[in-house]
FITOR-561313 format. One record per atom (N, C-alpha, C): x, y, z; atom name. Coordinates in pm, whole numbers. Example, Ala and Ser with C-alpha at 12.3 -4.5 7.8 and 13.67 -1.06 7.14 Angstrom:
# residues 2
1319_-569_780_N
1230_-450_780_CA
1320_-330_780_C
1285_-225_708_N
1367_-106_714_CA
1290_3_787_C
# end
This chain:
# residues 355
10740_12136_10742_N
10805_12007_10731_CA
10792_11955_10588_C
10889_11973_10508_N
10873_11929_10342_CA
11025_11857_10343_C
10968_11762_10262_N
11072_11665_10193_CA
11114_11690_10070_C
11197_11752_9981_N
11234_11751_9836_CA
11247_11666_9834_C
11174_11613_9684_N
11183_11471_9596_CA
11239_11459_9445_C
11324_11397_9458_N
11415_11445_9323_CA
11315_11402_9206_C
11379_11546_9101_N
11313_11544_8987_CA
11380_11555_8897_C
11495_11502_8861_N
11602_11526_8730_CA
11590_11412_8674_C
11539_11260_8716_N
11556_11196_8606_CA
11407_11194_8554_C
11310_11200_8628_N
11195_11245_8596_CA
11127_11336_8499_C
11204_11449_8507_N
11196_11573_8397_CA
11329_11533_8249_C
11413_11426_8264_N
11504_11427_8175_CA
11427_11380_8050_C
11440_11510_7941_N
11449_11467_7833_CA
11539_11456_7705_C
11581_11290_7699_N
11687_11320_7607_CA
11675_11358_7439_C
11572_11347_7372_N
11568_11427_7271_CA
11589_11546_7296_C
11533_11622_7348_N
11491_11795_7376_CA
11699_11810_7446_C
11702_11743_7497_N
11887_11743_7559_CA
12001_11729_7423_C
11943_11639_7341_N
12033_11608_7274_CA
12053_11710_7158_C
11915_11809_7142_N
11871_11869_6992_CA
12004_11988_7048_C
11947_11993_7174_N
11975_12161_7256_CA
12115_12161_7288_C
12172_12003_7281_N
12363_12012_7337_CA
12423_12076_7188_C
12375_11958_7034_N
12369_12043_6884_CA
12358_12162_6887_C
12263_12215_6922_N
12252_12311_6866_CA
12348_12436_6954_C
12374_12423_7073_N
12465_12474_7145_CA
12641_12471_7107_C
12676_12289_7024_N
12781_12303_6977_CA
12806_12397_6865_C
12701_12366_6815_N
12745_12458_6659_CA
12756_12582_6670_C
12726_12629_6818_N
12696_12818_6875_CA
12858_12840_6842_C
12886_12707_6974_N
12978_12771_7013_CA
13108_12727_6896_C
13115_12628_6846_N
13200_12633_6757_CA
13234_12780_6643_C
13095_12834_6606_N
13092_12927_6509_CA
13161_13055_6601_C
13145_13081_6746_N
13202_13166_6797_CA
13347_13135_6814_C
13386_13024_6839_N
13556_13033_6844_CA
13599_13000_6703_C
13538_12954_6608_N
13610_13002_6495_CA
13581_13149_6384_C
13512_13206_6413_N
13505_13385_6463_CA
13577_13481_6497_C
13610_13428_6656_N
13709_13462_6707_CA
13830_13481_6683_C
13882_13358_6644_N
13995_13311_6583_CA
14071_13397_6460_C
13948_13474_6386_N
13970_13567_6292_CA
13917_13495_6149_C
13847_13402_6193_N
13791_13345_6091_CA
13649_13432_6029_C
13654_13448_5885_N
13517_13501_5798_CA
13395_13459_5862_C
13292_13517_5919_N
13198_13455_5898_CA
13106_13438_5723_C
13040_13344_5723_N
13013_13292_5591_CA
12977_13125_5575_C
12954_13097_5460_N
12931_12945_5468_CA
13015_12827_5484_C
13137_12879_5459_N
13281_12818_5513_CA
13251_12760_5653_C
13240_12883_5743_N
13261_12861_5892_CA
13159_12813_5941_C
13023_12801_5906_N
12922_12714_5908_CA
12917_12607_5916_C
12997_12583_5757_N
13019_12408_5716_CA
13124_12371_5858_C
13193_12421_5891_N
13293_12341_5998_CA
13271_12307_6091_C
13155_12429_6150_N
13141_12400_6244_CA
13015_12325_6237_C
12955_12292_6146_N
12879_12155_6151_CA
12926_12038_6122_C
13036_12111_6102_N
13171_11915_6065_CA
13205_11890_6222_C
13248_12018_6304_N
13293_11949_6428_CA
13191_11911_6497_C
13053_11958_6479_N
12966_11925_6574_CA
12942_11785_6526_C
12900_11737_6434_N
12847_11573_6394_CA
12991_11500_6378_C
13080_11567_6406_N
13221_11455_6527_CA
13184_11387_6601_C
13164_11530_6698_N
13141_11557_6841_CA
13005_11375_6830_C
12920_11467_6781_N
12781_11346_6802_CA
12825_11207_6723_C
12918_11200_6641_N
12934_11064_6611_CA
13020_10952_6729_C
13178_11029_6760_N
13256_11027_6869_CA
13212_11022_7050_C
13024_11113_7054_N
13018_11099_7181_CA
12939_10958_7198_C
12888_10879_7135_N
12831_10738_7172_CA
12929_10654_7244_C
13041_10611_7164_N
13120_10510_7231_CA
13184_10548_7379_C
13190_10685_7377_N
13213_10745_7526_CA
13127_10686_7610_C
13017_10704_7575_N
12889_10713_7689_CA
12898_10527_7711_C
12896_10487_7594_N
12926_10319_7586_CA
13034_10277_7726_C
13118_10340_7692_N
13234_10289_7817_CA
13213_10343_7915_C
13146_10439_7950_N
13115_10521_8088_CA
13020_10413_8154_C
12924_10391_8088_N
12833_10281_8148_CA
12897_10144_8184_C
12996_10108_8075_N
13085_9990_8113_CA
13108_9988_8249_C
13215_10118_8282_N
13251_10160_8390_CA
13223_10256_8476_C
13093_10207_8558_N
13017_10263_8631_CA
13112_10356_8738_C
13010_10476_8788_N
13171_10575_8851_CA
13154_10483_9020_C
13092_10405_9031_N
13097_10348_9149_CA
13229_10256_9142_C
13296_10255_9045_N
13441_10216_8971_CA
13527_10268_9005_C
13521_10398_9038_N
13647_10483_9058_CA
13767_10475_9152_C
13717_10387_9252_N
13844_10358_9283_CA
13926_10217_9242_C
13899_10176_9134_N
13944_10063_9126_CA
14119_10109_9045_C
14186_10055_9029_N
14366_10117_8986_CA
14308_10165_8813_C
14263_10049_8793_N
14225_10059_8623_CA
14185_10175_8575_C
14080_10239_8669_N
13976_10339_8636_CA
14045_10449_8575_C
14120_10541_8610_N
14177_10600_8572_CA
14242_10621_8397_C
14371_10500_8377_N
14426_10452_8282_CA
14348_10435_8163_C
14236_10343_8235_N
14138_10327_8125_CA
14093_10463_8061_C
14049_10535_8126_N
14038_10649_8087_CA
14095_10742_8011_C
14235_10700_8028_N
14339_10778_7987_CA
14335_10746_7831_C
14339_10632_7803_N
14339_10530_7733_CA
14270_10585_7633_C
14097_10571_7688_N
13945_10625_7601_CA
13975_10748_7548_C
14023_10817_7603_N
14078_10973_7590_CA
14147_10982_7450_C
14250_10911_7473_N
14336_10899_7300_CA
14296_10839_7242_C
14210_10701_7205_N
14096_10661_7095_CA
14024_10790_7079_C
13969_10811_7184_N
13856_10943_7125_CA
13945_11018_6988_C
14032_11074_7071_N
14099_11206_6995_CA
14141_11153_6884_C
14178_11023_6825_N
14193_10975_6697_CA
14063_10959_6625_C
13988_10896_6686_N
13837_10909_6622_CA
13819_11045_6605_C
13816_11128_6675_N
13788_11272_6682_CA
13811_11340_6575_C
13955_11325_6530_N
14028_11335_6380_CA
13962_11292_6292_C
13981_11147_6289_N
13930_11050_6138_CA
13762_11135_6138_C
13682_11166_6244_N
13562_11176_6223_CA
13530_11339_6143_C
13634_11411_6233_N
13656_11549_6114_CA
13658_11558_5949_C
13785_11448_5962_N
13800_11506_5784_CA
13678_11390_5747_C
13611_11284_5767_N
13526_11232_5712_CA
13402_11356_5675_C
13354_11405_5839_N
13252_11478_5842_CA
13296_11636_5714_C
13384_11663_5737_N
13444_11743_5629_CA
13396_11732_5442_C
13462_11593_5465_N
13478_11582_5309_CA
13297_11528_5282_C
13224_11494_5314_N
13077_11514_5359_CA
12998_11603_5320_C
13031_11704_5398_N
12977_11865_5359_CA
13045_11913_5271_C
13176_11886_5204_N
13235_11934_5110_CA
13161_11869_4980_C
13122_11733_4948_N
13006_11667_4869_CA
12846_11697_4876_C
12802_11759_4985_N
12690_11830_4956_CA
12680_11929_4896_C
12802_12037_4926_N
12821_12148_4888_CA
12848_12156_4736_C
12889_12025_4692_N
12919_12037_4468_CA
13022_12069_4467_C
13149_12010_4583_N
13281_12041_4568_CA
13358_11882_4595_C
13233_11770_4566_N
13339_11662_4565_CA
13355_11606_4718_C
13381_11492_4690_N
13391_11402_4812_CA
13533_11397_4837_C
13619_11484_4933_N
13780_11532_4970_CA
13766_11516_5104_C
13874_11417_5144_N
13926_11379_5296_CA
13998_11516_5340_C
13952_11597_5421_N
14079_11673_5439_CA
14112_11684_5636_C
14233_11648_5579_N
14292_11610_5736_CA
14368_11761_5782_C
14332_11771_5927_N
14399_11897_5987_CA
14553_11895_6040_C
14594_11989_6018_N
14752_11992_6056_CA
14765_12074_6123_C
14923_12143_6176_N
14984_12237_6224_CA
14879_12313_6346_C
14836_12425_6416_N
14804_12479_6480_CA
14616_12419_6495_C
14559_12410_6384_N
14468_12344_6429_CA
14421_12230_6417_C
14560_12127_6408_N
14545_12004_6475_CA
14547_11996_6623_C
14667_12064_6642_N
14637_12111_6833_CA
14521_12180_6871_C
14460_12268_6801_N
14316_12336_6892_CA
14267_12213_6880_C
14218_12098_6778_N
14121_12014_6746_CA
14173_11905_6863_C
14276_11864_6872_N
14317_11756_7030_CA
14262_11824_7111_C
14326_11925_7172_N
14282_11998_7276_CA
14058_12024_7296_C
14029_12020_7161_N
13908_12032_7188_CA
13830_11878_7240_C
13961_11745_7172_N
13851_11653_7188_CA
13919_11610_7286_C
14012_11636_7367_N
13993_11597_7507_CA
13934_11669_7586_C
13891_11777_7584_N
13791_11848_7699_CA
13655_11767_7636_C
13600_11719_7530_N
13478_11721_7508_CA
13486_11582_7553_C
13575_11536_7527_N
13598_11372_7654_CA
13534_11352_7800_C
13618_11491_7830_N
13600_11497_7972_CA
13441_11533_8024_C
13382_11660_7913_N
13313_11673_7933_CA
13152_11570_7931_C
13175_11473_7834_N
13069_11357_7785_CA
13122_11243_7947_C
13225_11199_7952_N
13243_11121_8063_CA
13141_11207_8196_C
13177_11341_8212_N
13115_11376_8365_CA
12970_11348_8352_C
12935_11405_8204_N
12770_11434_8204_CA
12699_11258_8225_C
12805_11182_8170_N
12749_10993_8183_CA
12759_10999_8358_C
12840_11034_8391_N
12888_11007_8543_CA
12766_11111_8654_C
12765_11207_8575_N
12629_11266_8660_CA
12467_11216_8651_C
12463_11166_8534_N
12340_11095_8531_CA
12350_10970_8572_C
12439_10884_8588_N
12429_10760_8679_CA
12409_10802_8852_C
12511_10925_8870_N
12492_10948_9000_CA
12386_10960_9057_C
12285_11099_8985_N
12146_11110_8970_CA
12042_11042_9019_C
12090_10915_8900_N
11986_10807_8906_CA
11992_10743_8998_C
12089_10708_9081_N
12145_10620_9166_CA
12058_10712_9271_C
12139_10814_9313_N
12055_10919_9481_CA
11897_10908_9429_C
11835_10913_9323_N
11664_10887_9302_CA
11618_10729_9337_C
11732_10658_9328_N
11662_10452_9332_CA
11656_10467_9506_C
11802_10533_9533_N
11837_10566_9650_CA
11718_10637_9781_C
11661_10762_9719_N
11543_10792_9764_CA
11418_10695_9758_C
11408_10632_9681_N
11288_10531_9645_CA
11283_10414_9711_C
11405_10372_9751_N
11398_10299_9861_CA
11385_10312_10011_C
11459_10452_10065_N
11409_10471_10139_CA
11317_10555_10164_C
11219_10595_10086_N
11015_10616_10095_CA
11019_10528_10117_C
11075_10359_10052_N
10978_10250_10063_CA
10991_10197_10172_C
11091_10229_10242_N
11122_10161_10387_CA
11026_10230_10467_C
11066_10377_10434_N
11020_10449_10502_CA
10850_10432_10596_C
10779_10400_10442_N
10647_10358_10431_CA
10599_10232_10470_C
10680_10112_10504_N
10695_9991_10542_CA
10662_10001_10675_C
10773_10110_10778_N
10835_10104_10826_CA
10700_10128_10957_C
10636_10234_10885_N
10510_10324_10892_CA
10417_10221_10925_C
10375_10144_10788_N
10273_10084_10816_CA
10272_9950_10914_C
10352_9949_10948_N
10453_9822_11054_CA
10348_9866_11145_C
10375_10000_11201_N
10377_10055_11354_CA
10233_10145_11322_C
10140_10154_11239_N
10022_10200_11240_CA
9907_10093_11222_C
9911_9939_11161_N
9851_9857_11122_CA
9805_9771_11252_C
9890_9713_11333_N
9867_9648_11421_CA
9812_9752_11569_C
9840_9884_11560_N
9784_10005_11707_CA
9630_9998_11629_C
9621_10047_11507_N
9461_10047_11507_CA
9388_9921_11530_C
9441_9802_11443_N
9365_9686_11477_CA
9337_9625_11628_C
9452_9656_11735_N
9480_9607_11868_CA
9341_9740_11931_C
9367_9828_11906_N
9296_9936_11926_CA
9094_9925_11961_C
9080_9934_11774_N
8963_9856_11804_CA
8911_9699_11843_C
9019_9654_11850_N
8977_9476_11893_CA
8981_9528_12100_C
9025_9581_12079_N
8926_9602_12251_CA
8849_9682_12265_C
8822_9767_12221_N
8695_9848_12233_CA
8607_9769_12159_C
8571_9673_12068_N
8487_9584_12046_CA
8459_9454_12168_C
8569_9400_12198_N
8541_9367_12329_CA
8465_9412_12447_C
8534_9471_12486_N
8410_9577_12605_CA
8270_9540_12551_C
8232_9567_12417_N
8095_9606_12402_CA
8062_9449_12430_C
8158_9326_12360_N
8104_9245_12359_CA
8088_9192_12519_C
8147_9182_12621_N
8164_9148_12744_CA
8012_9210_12816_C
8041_9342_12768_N
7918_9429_12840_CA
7755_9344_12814_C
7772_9319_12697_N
7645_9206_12630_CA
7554_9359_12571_C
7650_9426_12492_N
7565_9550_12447_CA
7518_9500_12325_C
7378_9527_12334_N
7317_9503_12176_CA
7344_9528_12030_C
7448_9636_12050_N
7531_9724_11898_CA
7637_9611_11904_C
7653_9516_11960_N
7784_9457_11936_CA
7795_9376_11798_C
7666_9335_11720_N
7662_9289_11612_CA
7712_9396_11495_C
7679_9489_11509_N
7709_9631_11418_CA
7860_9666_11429_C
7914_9664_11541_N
8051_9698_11584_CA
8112_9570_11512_C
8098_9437_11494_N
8146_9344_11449_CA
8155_9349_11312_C
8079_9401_11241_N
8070_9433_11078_CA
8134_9534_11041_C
8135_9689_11151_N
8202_9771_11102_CA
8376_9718_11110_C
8377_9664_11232_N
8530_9640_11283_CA
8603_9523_11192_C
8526_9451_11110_N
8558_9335_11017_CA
8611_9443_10890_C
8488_9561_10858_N
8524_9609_10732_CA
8676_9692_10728_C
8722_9724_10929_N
8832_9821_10918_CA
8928_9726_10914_C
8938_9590_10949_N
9032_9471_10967_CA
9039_9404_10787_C
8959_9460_10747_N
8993_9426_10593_CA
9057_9523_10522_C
9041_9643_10541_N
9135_9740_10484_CA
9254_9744_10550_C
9280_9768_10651_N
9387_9792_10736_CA
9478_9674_10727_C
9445_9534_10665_N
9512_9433_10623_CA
9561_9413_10523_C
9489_9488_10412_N
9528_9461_10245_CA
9643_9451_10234_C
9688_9363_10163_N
9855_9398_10114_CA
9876_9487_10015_C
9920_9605_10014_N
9982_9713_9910_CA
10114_9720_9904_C
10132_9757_9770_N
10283_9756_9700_CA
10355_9917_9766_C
10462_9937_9841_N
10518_10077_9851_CA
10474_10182_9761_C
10474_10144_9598_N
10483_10285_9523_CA
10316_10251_9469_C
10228_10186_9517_N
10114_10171_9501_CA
10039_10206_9650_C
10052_10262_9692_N
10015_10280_9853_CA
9871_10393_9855_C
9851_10454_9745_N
9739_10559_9758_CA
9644_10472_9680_C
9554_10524_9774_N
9389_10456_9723_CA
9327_10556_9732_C
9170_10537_9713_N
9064_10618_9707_CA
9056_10654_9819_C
9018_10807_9818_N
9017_10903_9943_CA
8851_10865_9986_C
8739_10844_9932_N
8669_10764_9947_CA
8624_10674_10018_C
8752_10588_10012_N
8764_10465_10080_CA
8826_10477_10245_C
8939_10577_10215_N
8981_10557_10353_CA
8886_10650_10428_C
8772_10749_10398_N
8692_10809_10446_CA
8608_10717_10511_C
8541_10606_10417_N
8461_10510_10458_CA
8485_10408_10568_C
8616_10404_10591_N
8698_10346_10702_CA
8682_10420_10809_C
8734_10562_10812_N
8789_10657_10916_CA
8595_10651_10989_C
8493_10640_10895_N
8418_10653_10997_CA
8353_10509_11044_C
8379_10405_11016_N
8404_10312_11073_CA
8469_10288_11179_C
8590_10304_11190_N
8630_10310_11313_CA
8614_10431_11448_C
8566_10559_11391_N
8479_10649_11501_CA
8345_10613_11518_C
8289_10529_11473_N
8172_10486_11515_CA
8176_10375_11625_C
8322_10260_11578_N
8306_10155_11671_CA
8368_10228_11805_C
8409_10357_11799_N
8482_10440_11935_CA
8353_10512_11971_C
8253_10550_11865_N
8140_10610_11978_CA
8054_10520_12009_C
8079_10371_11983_N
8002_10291_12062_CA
8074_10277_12212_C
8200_10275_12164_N
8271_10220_12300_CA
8227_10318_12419_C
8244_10467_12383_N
8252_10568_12459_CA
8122_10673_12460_C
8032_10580_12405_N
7856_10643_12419_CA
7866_10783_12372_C
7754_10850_12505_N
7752_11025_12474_CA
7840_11069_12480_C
7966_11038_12558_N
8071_11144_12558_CA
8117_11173_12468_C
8115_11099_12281_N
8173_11172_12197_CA
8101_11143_12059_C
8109_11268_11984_N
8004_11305_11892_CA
8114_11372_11762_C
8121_11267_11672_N
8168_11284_11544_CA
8099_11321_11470_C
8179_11440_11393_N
8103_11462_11247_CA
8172_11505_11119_C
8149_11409_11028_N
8209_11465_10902_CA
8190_11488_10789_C
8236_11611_10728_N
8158_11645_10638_CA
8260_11650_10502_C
8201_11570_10402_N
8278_11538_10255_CA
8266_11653_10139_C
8373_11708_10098_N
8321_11798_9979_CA
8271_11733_9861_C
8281_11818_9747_N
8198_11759_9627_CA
8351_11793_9503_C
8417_11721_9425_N
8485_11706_9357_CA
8591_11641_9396_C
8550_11509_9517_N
8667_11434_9525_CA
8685_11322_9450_C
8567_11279_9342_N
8562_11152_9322_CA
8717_11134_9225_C
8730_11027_9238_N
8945_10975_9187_CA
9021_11042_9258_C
9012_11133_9367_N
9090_11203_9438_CA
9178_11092_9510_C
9305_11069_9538_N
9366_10956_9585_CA
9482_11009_9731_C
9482_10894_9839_N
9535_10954_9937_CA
9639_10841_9967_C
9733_10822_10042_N
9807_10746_10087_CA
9710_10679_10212_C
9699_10558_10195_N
9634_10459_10280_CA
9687_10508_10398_C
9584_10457_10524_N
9601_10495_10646_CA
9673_10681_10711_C
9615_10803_10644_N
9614_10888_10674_CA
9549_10991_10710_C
9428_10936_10716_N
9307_11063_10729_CA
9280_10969_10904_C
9244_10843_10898_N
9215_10742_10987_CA
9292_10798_11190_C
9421_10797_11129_N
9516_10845_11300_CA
9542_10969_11310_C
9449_11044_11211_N
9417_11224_11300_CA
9294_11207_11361_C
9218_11123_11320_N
9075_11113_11364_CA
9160_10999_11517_C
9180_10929_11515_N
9219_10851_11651_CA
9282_10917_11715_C
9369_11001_11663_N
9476_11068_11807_CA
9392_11231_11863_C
9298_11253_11772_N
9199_11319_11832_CA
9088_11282_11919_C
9086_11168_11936_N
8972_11073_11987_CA
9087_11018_12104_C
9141_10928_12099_N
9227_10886_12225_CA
9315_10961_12283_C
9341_11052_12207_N
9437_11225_12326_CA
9370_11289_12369_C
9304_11339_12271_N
9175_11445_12332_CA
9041_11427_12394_C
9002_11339_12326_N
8833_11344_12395_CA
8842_11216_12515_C
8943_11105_12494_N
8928_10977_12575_CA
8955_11031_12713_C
9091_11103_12716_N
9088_11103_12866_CA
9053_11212_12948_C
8976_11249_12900_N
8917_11398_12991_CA
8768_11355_13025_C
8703_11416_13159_N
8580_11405_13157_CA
8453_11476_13085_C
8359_11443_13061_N
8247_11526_12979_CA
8257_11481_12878_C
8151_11531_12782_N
8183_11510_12640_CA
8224_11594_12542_C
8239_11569_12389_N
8340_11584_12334_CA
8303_11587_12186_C
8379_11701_12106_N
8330_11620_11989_CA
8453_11628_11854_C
8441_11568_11751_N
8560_11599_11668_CA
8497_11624_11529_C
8545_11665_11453_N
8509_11769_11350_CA
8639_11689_11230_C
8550_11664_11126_N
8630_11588_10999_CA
8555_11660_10894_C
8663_11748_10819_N
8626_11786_10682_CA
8734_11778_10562_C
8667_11718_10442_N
8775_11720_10355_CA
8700_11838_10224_C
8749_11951_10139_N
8759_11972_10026_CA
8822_12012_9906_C
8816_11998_9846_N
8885_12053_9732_CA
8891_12184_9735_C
9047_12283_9698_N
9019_12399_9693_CA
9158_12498_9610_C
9108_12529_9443_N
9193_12501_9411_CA
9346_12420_9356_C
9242_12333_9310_N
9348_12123_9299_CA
9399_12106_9393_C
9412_12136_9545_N
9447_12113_9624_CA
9370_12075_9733_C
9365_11941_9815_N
9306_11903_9843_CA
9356_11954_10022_C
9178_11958_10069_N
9246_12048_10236_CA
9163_11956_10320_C
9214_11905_10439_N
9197_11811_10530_CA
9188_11866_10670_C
9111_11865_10738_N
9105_11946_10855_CA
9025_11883_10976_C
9117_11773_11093_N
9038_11759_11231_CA
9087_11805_11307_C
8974_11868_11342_N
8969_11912_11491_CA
8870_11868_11591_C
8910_11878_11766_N
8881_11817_11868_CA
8835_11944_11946_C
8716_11918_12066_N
8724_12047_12186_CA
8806_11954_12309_C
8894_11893_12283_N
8913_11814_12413_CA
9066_11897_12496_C
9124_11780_12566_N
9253_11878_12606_CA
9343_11978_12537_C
9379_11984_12412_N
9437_12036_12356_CA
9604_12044_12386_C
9669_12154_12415_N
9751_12144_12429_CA
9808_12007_12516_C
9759_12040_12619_N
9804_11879_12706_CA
9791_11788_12663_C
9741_11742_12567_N
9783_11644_12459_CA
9872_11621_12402_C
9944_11723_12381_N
10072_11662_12314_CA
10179_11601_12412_C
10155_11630_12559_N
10276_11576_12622_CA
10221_11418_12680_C
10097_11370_12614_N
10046_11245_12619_CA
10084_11166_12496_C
10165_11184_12432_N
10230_11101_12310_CA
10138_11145_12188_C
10115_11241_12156_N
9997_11262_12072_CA
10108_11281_11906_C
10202_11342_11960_N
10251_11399_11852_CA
10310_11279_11722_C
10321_11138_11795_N
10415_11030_11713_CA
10284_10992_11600_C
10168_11025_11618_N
10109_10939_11483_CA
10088_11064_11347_C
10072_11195_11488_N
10053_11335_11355_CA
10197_11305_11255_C
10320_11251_11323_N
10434_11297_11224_CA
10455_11209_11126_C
10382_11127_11153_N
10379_10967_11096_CA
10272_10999_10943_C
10211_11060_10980_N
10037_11075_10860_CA
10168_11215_10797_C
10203_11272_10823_N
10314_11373_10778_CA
10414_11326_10682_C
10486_11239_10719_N
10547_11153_10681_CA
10508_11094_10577_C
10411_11011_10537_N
10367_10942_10448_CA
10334_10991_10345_C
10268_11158_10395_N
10212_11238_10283_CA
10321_11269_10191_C
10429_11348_10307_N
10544_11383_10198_CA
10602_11286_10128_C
10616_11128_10164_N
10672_11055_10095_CA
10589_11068_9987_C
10463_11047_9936_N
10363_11088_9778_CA
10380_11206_9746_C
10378_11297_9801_N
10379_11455_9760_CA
10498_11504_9794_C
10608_11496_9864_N
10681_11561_9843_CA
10648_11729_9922_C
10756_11781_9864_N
10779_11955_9928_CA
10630_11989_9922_C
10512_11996_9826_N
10415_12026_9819_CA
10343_12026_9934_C
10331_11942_10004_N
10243_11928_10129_CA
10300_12059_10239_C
10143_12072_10332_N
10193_12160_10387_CA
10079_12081_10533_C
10158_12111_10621_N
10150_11997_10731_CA
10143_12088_10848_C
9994_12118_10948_N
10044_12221_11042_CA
9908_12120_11161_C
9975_12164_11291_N
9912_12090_11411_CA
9912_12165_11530_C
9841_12208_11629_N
9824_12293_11693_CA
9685_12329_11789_C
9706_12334_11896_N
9578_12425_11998_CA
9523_12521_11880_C
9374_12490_11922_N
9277_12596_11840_CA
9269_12704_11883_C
9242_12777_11772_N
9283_12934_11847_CA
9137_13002_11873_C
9111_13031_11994_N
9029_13092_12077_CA
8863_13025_12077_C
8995_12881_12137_N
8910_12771_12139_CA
8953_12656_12207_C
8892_12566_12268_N
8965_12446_12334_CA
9002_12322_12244_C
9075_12253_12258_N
9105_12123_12165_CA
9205_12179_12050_C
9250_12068_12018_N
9345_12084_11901_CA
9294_12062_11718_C
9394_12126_11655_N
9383_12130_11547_CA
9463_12118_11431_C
9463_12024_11329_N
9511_11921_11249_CA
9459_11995_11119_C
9580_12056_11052_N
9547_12081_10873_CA
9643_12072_10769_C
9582_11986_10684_N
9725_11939_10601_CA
9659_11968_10430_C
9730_11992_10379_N
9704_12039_10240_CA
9810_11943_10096_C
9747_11852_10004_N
9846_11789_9928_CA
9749_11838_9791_C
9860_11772_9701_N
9849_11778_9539_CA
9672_11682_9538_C
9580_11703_9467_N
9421_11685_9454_CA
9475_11527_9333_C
9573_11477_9376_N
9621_11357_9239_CA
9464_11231_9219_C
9450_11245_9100_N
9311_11217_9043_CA
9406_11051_9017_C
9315_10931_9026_N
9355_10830_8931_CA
9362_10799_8830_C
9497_10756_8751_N
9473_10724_8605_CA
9427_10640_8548_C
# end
């Protein structure tokens, strides 16, 4: 179960884009005027570094009006025309910017500052080139708005996504333990002062307000929770169930998405060990292995028959959340233990340290 998470505007770099489109024009210019039957030599050099610093003078105001006219524009009557329009400014700029860029390199070169304007056959290759390079600067503006747009697009819905999440996980744990603290308190059990401190400290985390793209905290922390709330469940539920968990050593800044280690440990505890008779125990380990951080509970309780007790809606949920931070990376697996009773929960994400 992996989510791809877009990475193009993320990885976009426009220096390293802009050096590499240069240096690509001037390839290809020197090959079609080559072609053409042109000398190679310093002639065909100079030109084709005249058409390329056109090209880069001529492609700004493009990109200028592309942004004007966002392609979420396109159907408007104008869109088009306008275009049509930009198209023949270009190709006059395109010109004037030649023989400028021309007579340029013709003054570096110790031959004088000379306008020289193109005529006859390769005035037409030179139109013809600056309306494809029109077309081509308009798509590349129009693909990076698109881009950007399907990435804001994704980012909102993680953030719903994650909203949406913590909606329907915030109030089951709190409702959760606020009656199993009850019981103890009704019962007049003596731990009920202890259950009240732990259950205050899980009603303070489980309340915080967090920002969507701020949602991971210290793995630490939600550890320090997760056994907070299996403690106020092995008060509720005495001997019958016996937690244990064991922390590796290189997690410190290790960071997790709030509320995800917490409802593998509960849906192993209220699927598995709650409703069966005898006792029970569940097994919590986190370590590092390889920058990758490995998470692993497991239960001896019903196992399979657990899942047709609703077990499966909070595993997809802690799934969910992960991939919304990690992305394709995560690797998310749930399942009867093998040649063994109870189920088993192992999920693997990026070891992301805080900055």
């Amino acid at each position: 179960m992996t989510t791809p998470t877009p990475q193009l505007i993320r990885e976009w770099k426009p220096r390293r884009l802009v050096l590499f489109a240069l240096a690509m024009m001037v390839a290809g210019f020197l090959a079609v005027f080559i072609a053409d039957g042109a000398t190679p030599g310093v002639g065909v050099v100079r030109d084709a570094i005249a058409n390329t610093l056109a090209a880069a003078a001529t492609a700004l105001p493009v990109w200028w009006l592309c942004t004007r006219m966002h392609w979420r524009l396109a159907d408007r009557w104008w869109f088009l025309p306008a275009h049509v329009l930009g198209a023949f400014s270009f190709t006059v700029l395109w010109y004037a910017s030649i023989a400028i860029a021309l007579a340029i390199v013709s003054l570096l070169s110790g031959d004088g500052f000379r306008l020289q304007f193109l005529s006859g056959p390769a005035l037409h290759w030179e139109v013809t080139t600056a309306v494809v390079l029109y077309c081509a600067i308009a798509a590349g503006c129009y693909l990076f708005q698109a881009a950007r747009d399907a990435q804001s697009a994704q980012q909102l819905q993680h953030a719903s996504e994650m909203r949406a999440m913590r909606t329907q996980l915030d109030p089951h744990l709190l409702f959760n333990t606020l009656h199993s603290l009850l019981e103890l308190v009704r019962s007049g059990d003596e731990r009920a002062d202890e259950a009240i401190d732990a259950f205050a400290r899980v009603a303070r985390y489980v309340s915080e307000g967090r920002a969507p793209d701020r949602d991971l905290v210290p793995l630490r922390d939600e550890w320090r929770m997760t056994q907070d709330y299996a403690a106020l469940e092995s008060l509720r539920l005495g001997p019958r169930l016996s937690c244990r968990f064991s922390l590796g050593e290189a997690l410190d800044g290790i960071q997790i998405p709030a509320l995800s280690l917490q409802p593998l440990v509960e849906n192993a505890i209220r699927h598995g060990i709650g409703p069966r008779a005898g006792t029970g125990s569940v097994d919590v380990s986190v370590v590092v292995v390889e920058r990758r951080v490995l998470l692993t509970v497991q239960d001896d309780g019903l196992g399979a028959a657990a899942a047709t007790r609703g077990a499966g809606t909070g595993l997809d949920l802690v799934c969910r959340r992960l991939q919304a931070h990690f992305g394709e990376s995560v690797t998310f697996s749930a399942g009867p233990r093998v040649g063994a009773s109870g189920w088993r929960v192992v999920t693997t994400f990026p070891a992301t340290v805080a900055s």
